[in-house]
C-alpha positions as semicolon CSV with decimal commas, in nm:
position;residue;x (nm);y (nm);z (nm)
1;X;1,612;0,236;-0,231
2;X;1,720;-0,123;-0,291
3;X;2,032;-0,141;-0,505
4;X;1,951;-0,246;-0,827
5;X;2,109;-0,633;-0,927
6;X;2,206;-0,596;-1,268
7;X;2,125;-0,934;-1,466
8;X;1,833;-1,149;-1,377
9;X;1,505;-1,051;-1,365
10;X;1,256;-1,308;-1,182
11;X;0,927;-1,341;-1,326
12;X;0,725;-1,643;-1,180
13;X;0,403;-1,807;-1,311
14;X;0,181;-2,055;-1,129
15;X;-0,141;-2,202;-1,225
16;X;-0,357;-2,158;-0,933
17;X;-0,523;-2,510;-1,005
18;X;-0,173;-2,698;-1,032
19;X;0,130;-2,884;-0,798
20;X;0,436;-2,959;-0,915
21;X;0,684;-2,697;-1,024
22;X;0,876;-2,703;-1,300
23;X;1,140;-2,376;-1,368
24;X;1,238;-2,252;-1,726
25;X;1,383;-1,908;-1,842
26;X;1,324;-1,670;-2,127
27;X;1,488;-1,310;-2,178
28;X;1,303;-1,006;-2,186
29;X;1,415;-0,731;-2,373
30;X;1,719;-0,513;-2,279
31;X;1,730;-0,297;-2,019
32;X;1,508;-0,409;-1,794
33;X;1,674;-0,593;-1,432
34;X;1,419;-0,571;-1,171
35;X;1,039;-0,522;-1,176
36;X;0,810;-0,395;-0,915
37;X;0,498;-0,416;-0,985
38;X;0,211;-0,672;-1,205
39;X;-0,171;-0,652;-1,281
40;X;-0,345;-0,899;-1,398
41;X;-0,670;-0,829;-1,506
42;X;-0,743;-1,213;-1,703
43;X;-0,593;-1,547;-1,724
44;X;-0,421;-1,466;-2,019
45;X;-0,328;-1,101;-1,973
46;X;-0,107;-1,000;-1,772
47;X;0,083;-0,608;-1,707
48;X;0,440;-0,619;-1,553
49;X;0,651;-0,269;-1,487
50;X;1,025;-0,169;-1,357
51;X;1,294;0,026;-1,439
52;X;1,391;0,233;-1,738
53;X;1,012;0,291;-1,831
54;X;0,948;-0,047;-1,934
55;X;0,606;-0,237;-1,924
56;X;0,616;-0,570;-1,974
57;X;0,292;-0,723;-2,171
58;X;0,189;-1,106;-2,122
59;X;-0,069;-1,217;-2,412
60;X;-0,146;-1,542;-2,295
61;X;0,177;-1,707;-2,467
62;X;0,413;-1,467;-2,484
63;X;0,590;-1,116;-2,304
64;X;0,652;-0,832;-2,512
65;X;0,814;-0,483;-2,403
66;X;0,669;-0,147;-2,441
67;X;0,863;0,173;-2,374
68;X;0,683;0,435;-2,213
69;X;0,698;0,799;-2,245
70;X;0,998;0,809;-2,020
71;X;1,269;0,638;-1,894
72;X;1,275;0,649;-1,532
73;X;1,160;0,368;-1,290
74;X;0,776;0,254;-1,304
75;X;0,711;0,172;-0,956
76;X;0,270;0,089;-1,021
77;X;0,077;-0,027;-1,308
78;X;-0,300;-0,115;-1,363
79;X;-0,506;-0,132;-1,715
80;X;-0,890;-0,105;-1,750
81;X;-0,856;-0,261;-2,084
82;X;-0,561;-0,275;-2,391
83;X;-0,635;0,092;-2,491
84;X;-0,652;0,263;-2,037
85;X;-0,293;0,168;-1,954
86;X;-0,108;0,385;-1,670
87;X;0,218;0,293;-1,540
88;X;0,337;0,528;-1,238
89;X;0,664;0,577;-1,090
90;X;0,933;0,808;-0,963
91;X;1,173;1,092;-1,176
92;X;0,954;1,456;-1,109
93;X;0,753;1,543;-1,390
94;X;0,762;1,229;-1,534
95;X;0,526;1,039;-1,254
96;X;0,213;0,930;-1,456
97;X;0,232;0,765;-1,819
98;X;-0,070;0,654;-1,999
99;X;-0,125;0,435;-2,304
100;X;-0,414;0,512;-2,477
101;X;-0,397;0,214;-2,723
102;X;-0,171;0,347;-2,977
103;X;0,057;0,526;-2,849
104;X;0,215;0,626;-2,492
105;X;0,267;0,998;-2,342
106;X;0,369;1,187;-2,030
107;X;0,040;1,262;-1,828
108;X;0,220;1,390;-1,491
109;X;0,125;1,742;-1,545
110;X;-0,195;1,662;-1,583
111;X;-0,255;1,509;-1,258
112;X;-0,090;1,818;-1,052
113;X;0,166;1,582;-0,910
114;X;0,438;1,746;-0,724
115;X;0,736;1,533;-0,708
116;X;0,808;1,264;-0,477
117;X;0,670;0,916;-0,680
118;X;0,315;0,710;-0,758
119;X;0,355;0,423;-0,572
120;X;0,034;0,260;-0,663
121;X;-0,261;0,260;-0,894
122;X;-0,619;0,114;-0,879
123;X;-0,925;0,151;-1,093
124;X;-1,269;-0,010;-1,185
125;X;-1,285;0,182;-1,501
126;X;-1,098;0,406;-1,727
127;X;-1,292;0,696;-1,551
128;X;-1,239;0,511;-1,218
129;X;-0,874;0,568;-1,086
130;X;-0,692;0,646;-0,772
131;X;-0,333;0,686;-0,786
132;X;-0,166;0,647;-0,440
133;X;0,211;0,794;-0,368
134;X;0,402;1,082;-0,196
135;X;0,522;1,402;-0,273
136;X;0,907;1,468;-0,210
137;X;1,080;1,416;0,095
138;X;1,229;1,666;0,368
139;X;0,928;1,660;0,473
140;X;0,711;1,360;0,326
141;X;0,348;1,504;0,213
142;X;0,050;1,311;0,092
143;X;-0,045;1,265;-0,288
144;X;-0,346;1,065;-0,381
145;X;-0,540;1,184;-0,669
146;X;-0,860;1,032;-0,861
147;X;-0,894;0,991;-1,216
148;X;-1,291;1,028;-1,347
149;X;-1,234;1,025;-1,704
150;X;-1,215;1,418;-1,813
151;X;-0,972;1,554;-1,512
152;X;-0,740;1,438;-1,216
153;X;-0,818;1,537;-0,861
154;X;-0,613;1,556;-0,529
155;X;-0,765;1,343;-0,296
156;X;-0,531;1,425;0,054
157;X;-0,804;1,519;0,297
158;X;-0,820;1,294;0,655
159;X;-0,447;1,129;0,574
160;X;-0,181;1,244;0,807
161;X;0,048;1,556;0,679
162;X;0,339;1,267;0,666
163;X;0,174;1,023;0,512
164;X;0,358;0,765;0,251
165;X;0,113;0,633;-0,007
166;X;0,200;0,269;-0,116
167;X;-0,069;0,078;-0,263
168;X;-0,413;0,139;-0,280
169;X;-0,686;-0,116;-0,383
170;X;-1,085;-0,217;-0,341
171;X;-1,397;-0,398;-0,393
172;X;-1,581;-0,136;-0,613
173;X;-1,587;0,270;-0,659
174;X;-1,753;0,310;-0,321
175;X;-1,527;0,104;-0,103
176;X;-1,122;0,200;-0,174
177;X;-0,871;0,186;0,037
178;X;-0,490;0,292;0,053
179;X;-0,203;0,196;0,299
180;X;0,164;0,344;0,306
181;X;0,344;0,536;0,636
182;X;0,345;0,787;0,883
183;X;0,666;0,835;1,055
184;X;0,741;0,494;1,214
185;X;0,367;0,352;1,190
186;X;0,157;0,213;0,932
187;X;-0,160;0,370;0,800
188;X;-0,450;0,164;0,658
189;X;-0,687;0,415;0,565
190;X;-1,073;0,389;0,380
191;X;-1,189;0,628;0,143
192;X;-1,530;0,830;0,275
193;X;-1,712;0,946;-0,018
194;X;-2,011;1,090;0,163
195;X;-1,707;1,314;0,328
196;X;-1,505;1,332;0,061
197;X;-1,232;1,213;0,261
198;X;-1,021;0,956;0,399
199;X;-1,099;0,749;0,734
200;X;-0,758;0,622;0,910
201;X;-0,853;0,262;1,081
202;X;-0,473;0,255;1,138
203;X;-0,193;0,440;1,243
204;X;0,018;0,284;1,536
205;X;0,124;-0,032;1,683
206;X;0,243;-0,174;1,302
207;X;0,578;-0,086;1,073
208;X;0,511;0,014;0,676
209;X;0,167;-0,129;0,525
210;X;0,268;-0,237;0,222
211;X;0,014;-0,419;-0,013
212;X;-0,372;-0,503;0,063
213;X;-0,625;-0,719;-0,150
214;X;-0,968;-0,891;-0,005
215;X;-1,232;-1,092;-0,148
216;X;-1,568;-0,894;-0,021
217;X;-1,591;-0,533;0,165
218;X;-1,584;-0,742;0,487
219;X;-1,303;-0,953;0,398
220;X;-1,005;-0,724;0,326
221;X;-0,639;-0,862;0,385
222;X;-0,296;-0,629;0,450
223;X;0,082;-0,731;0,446
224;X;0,387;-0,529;0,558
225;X;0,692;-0,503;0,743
226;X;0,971;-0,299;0,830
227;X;1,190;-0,431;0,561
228;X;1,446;-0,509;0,790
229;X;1,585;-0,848;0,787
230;X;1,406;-1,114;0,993
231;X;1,043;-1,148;1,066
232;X;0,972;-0,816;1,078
233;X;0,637;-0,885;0,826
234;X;0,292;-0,903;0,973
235;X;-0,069;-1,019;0,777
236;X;-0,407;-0,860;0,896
237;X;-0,733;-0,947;0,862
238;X;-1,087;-0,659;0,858
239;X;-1,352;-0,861;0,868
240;X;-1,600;-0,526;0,809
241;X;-1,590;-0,397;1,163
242;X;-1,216;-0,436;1,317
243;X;-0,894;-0,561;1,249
244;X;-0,709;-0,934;1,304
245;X;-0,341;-1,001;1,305
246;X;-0,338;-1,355;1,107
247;X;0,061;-1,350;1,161
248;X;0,203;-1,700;1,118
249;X;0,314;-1,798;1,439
250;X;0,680;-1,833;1,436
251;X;0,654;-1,488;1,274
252;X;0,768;-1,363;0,914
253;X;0,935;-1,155;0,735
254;X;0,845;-0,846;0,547
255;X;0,579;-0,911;0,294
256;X;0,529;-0,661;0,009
257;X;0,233;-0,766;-0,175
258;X;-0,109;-0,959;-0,111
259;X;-0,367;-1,093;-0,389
260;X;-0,602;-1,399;-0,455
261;X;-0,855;-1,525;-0,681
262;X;-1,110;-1,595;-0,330
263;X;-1,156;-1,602;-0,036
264;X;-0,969;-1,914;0,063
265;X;-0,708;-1,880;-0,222
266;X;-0,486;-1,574;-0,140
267;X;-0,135;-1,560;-0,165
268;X;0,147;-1,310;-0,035
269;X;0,518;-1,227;-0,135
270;X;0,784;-1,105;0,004
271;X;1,184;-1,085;0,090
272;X;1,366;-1,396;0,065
273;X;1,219;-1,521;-0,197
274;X;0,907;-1,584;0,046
275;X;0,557;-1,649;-0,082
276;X;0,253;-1,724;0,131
277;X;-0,047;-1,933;0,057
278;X;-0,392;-1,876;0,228
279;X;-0,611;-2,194;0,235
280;X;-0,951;-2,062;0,407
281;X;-0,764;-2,166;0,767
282;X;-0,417;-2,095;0,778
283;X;-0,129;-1,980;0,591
284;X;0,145;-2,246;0,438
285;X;0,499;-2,120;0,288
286;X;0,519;-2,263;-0,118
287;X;0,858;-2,268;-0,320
288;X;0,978;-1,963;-0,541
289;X;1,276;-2,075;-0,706
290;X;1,486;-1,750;-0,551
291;X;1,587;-1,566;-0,288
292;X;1,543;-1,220;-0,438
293;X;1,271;-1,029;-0,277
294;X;0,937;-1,046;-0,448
295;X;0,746;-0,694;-0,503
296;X;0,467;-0,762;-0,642
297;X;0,163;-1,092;-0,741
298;X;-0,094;-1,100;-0,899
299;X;-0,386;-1,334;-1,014
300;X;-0,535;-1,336;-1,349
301;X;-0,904;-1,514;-1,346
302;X;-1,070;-1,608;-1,651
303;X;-1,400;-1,925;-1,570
304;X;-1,191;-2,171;-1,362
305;X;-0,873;-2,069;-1,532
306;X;-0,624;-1,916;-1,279
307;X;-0,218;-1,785;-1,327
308;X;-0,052;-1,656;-1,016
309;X;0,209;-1,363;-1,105
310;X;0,485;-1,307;-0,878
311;X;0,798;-1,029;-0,957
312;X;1,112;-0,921;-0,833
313;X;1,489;-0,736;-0,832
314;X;1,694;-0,900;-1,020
315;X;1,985;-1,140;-0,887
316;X;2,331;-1,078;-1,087
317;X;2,320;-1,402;-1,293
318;X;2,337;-1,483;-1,616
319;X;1,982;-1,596;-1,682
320;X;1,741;-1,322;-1,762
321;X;1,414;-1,417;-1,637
322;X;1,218;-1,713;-1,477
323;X;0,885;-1,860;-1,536
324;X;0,741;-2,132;-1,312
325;X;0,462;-2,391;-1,468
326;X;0,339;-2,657;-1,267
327;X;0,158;-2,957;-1,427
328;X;-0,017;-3,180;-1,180
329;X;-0,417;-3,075;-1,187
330;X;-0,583;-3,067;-0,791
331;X;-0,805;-3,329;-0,742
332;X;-1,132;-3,109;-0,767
333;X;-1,306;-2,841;-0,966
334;X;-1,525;-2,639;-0,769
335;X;-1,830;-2,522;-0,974
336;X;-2,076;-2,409;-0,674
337;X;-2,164;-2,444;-0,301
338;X;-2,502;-2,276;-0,232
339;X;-2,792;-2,315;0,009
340;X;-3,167;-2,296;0,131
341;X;-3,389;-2,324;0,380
342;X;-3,604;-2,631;0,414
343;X;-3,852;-2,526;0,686
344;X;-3,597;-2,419;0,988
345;X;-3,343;-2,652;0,812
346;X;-3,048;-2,569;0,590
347;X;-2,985;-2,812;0,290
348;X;-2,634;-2,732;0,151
349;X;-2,600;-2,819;-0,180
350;X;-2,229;-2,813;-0,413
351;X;-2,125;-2,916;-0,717
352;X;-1,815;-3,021;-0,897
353;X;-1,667;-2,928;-1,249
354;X;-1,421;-3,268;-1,215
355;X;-1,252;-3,494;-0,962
356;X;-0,932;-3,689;-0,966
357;X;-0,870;-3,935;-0,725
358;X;-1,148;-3,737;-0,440
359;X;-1,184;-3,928;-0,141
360;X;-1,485;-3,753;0,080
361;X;-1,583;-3,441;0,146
362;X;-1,656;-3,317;0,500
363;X;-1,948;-3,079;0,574
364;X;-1,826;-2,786;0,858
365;X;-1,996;-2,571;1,077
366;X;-1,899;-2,254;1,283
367;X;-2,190;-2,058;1,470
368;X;-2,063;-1,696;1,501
369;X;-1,699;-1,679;1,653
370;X;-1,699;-2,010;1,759
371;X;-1,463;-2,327;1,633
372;X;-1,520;-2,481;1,306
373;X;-1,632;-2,802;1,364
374;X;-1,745;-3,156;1,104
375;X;-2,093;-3,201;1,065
376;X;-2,143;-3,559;0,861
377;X;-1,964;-3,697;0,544
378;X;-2,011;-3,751;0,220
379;X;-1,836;-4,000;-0,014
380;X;-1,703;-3,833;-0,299
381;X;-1,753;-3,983;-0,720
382;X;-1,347;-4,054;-0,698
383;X;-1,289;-4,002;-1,074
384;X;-1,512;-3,765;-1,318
385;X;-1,459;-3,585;-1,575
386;X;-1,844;-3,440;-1,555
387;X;-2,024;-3,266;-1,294
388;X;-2,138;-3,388;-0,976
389;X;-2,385;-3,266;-0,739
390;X;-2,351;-3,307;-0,365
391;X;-2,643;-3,251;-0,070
392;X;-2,641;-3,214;0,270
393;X;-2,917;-3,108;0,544
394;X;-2,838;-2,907;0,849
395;X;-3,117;-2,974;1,110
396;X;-3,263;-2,718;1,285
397;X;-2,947;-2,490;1,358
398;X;-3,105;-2,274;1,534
399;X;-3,099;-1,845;1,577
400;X;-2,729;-1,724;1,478
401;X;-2,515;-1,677;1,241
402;X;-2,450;-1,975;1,074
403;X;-2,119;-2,042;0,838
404;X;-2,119;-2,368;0,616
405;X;-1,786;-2,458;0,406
406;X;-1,702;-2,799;0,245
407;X;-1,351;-2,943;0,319
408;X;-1,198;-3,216;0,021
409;X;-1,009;-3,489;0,066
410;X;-0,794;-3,642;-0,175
411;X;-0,691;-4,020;-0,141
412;X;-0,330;-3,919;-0,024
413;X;-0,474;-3,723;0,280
414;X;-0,416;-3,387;0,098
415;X;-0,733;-3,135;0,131
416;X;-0,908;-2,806;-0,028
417;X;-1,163;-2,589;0,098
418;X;-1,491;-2,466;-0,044
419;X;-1,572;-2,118;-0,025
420;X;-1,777;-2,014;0,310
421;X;-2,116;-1,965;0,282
422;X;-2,325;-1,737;0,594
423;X;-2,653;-1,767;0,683
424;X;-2,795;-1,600;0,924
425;X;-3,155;-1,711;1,098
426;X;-3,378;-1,555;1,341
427;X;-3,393;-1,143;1,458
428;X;-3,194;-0,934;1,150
429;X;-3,210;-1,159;0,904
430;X;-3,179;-1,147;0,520
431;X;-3,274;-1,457;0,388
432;X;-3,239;-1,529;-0,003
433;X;-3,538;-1,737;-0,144
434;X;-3,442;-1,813;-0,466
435;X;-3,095;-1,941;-0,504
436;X;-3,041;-1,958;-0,827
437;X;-3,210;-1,652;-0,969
438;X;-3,363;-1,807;-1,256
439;X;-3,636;-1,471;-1,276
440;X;-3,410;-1,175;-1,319
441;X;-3,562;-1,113;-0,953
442;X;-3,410;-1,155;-0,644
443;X;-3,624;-1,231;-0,351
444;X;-3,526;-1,170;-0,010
445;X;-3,721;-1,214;0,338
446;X;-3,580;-0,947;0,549
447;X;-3,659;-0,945;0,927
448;X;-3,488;-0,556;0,949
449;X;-3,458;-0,287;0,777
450;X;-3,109;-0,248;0,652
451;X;-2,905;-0,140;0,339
452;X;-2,874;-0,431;0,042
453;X;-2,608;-0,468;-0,189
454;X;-2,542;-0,651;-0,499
455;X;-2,246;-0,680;-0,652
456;X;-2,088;-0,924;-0,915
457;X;-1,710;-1,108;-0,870
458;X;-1,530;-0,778;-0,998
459;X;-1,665;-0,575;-0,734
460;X;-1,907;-0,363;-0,983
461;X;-2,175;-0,295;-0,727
462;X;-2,549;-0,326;-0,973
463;X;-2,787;-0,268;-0,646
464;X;-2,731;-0,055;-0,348
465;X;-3,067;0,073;-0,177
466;X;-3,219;0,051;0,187
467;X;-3,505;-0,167;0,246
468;X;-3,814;-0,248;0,482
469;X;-3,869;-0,558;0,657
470;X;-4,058;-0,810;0,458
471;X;-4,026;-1,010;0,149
472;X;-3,910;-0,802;-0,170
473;X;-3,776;-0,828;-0,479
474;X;-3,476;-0,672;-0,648
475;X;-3,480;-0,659;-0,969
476;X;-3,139;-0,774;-1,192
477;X;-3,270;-0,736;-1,551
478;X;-2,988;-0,565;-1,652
479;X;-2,740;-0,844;-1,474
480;X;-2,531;-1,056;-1,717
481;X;-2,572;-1,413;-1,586
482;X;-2,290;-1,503;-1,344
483;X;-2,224;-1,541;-0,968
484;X;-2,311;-1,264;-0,755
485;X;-2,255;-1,115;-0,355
486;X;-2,550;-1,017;-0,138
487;X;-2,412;-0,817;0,108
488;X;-2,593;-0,695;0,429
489;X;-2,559;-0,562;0,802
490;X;-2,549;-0,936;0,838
491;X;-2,267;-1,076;0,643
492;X;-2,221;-1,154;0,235
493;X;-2,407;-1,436;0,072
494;X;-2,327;-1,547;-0,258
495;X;-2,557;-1,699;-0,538
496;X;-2,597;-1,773;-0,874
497;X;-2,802;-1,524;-1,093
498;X;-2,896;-1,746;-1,464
């Protein structure tokens, strides 16, 4: 364990949207010098735990302190809502604390837990939570229980007999996964619920796995590192059938938590003060203010509105706690980026909330595992404050997978990326037909029979069946408008349901 610093405690806030940084401080309440862990379920809420039993509670202005039922360290905390709070940590018998929206109490016994520390928690529901961790050392056992709303089970089955649970994380109830340790190695490992157990898709070859976040079930991101100093960190990719190393060349060091808002806007933290930012292509270091090692970030997402989250140990000066606002607005708001077939054409169409000083935009291409590469230009409005729709046509592509994404330029040179968009035409094909969904149906041409998927942005999954070749309809009555995943043997599509 990581000796505890005994003044500062680093708390940093970014505005995913924003530039230029701009550091003040505020104190917390007593008692509190390092923090591990932070969920952030909204823009303007935000969870925060450490030691003593302490959560701390952003409200969109301000952080408050609530004491939990006990006062040892609180190593994990996640909320379904104000009223589903659980903060885990370490001390036996005192593991699990809940808040149930009035008051907070000592759940541990509940849950079977037998000693050793919760590590992490996950959940898509108040009756939806896994709870990730280890039993006590001498030897190291496994402890990974789920939480469905009347009673806690143990959850251990496929994980090896040493495994370390640190974090565990996913898309929606039926895709989970945890990572932690096994001896010397690193375990990624994806819950099986058919089997009622876990699948390892990782277990050699890689130090401790220490935090994991994706966008989409085929887009799922781990960090991790020995902890040693040095680049002893490593980044991987799954991209739903194996796993990448996306390592920065040069190498660095050990990173202890990954999270995002999309696809191309992930960030990870890490010793030295180190945090990470994922563009779409590569990864770019960004200032923290510190040098303290950074446990834990989060992003809180509410419309367009973004706050990164970022938390540490503390540092042994005077000032109590940092927050980081920046106040220089990117040059676009992206509102869409969808497509359709013309014929055996693709038209890409996008639109923007707002642009500031938006040079062009540059339409890119990549045909399966091949190089992304510029397929025409378009001038950009320059300066709106109202939004702006964009088209381009994609002759004739072709059979193949097909992925589309719209690179911005600024008039300084600087750049953004779209989200990426697949299509896929010819031989095992699912084809939407009606992007937007304007019906409450959505209508597919499927050239296969294969399983079809719909999920929203929070990974609740609202249609999961197997269909036939041919054109049907899926029916999304009960679908709040919003954007929406298609997800096939093929690849995830995204579109608009209104």
């Amino acid at each position: 364990m990581k000796k505890l610093l005994p003044a500062l405690l680093f708390l940093s806030f970014f505005s995913l949207q924003l530039r230029a940084q701009v550091w003040s401080t505020f104190t917390p309440q007593p008692g509190v010098n390092t923090l591990f862990d932070v969920y952030a379920p909204d823009a303007n809420t935000a969870y925060a735990t450490g030691n003593n039993g302490f959560v701390q509670v952003w409200n969109g202005s301000t952080w408050t302190q609530m004491t939990t039922a006990v006062s040892a360290q609180r190593f994990a905390v996640w909320a379904a809502n104000g009223s589903n709070i659980w903060a885990g940590g370490a001390s036996t018998g005192n593991q699990l604390t809940y808040y149930n929206g009035t008051s907070w109490s000592n759940v541990t016994a509940t849950t079977g837990w037998a000693g050793g520390s919760i590590r992490g928690i996950w959940g898509t529901a108040a009756n939806n939570v896994w709870f990730s961790g280890s039993a006590a050392s001498s030897p190291t056992r496994p402890q990974l229980v789920h939480y469905n709303g009347i009673v806690y089970t143990s959850r251990t089955a496929g994980l090896p007999a040493d495994f370390a649970g640190l974090k565990i994380w996913g898309t929606d109830a039926n895709n989970v996964w945890v990572v932690g340790t096994s001896g010397l190695n690193g375990v990624i490992a994806r819950w099986n619920a058919g089997a009622s157990s876990w699948d390892v898709q990782l277990s050699a070859g890689y130090t401790a796995v220490r935090g994991i976040w994706g966008s989409a079930p085929n887009n799922v991101w781990v960090v991790g590192g020995s902890g040693s100093a040095g680049n002893t960190g490593f980044i991987l990719q799954w991209n739903g059938v194996s796993w990448t190393d996306r390592t920065p060349a040069g190498g660095v060091v050990t990173l202890n938590q990954i999270a995002g808002s999309n696809a191309n806007n992930m960030w990870a933290v890490g010793n030295a003060g180190t945090i990470l930012k994922w563009d779409g292509t590569s990864w770019s270091s960004q200032p923290s203010g510190t040098t303290q090692a950074l446990n834990g970030v989060a992003v809180g997402k509410t419309g367009t509105a973004n706050r990164l989250w970022a938390v540490a140990f503390g540092d042994g000066t005077t000032s109590p706690m940092f927050t980081a606002t920046i106040s220089i607005t990117l040059p676009v708001n992206w509102l869409s980026f969808t497509y359709k077939w013309l014929g055996s054409d693709v038209e890409l169409n996008w639109a923007t909330a707002s642009e500031t000083n938006n040079d062009y935009f540059v339409i890119e291409h990549q045909l399966e595992n091949g190089d992304w590469e510029a397929l025409g230009r378009k001038e950009a409005s320059g300066n709106e404050l109202i939004q702006q729709q964009y088209r381009f046509v994609h002759r004739a592509p072709g059979n193949g997978r097909h992925q589309y994404r719209i690179k911005q330029v600024d008039n300084d040179g600087r750049f953004t990326y779209s989200n990426v968009i697949s299509v896929r035409a010819g031989a095992g094909s699912a084809l939407i037909l009606n992007n937007p969904v304007r019906n409450k149906n959505l209508s597919l041409r499927l050239d296969n029979t294969q399983q079809i998927r719909v999920a929203d942005v929070s990974g609740r999954v609202w249609f999961d069946q197997r269909k036939n070749a041919g054109l049907i309809s899926i029916p999304l009555s009960s679908c709040p408008a919003g954007i929406y995943f298609l997800s096939t043997e093929n690849g995830v599509q995204r579109f608009i349901l209104e």
